[in-house]
LUMDONU-725127 format. One record per residue (C-alpha): residue number from 1; residue in three letters; x, y negated, z. Coordinates in steps of 0.25 Angstrom, whole numbers, plus 5000, padded with zeros to 4 digits. Layout:
BEGIN
+-----+-----+------+------+------+
:   n : res :    X :    Y :    Z :
+-----+-----+------+------+------+
: NUM : ALA :    X :    Y :    Z :
...
+-----+-----+------+------+------+
***
This chain:
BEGIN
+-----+-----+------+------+------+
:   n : res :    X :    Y :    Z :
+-----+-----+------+------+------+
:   1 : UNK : 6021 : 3634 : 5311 :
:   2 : UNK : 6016 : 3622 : 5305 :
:   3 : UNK : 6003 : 3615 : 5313 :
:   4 : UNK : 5995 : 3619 : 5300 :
:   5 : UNK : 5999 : 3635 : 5303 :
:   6 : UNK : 5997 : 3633 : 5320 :
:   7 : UNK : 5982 : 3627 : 5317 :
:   8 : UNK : 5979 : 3639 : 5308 :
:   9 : UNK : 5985 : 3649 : 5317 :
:  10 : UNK : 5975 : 3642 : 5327 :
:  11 : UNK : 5964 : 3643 : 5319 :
:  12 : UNK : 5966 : 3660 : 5317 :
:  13 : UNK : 5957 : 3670 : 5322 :
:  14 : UNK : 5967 : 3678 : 5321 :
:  15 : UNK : 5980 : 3669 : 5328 :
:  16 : UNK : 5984 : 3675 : 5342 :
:  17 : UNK : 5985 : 3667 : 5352 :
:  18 : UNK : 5990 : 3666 : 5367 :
:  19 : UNK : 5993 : 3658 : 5379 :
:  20 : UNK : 6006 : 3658 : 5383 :
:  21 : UNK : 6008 : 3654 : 5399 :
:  22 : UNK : 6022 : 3650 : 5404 :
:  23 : UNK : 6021 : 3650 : 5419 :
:  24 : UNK : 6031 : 3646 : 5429 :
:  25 : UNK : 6030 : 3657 : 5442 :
:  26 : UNK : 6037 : 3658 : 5455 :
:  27 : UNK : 6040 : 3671 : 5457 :
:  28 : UNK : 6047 : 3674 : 5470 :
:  29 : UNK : 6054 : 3661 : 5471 :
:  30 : UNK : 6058 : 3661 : 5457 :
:  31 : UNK : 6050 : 3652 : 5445 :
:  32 : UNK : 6048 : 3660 : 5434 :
:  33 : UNK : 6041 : 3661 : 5420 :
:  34 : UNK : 6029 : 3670 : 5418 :
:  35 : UNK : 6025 : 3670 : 5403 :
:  36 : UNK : 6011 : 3676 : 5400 :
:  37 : UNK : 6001 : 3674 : 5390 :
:  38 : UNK : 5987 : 3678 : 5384 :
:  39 : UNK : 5995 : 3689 : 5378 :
:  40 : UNK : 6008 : 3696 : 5375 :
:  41 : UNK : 6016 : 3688 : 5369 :
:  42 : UNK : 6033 : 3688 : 5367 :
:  43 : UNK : 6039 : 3673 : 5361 :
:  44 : UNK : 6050 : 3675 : 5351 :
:  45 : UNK : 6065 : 3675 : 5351 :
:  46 : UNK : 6065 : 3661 : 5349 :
:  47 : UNK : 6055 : 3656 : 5357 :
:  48 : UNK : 6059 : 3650 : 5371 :
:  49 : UNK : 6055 : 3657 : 5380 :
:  50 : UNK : 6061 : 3670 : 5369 :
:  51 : UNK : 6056 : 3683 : 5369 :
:  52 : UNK : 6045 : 3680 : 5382 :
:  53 : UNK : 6034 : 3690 : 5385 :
:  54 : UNK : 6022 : 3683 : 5389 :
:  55 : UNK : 6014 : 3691 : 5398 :
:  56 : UNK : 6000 : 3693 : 5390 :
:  57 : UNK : 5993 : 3692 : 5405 :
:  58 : UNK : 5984 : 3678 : 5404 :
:  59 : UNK : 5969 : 3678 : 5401 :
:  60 : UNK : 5960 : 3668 : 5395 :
:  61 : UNK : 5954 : 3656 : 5407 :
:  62 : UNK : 5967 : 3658 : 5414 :
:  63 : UNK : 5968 : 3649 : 5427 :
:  64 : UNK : 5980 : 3645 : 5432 :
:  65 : UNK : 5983 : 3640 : 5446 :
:  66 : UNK : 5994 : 3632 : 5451 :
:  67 : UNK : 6002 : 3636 : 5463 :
:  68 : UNK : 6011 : 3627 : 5472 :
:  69 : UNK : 6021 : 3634 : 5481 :
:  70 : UNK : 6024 : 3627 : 5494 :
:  71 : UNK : 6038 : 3629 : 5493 :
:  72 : UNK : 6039 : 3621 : 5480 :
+-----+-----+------+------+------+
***
């Protein structure tokens, strides 16, 4: 895709777009990456991270709050 085509994708009523959120979670002791999103969304076969589902469970005026654990 050539800047010309990104800009006019952009510029689309019609263009569908997402926010992707990678997110590094501790979960029971163990770090771990939550994928979500705006909505669903799978990356390719050749994407890296390949064939991830991102959880379509972010809203719009999300807030995000940081989180230091004592033991760290």
């Amino acid at each position: 895709m050539t800047l010309a085509d990104y800009m006019a994708w952009l510029a689309s009523p019609n263009a569908i777009r997402l926010v992707l959120i990678e997110a590094k979670v501790n979960i029971a002791g163990v770090e771990q990456t939550a994928y979500l999103s705006t909505g669903a969304y799978v990356t390719g076969p050749s994407d890296t991270p390949a064939n991830t589902q991102y959880a379509p469970v972010a809203s719009n005026g999300i807030q995000f709050t940081e989180q230091i654990s004592p033991d760290d």
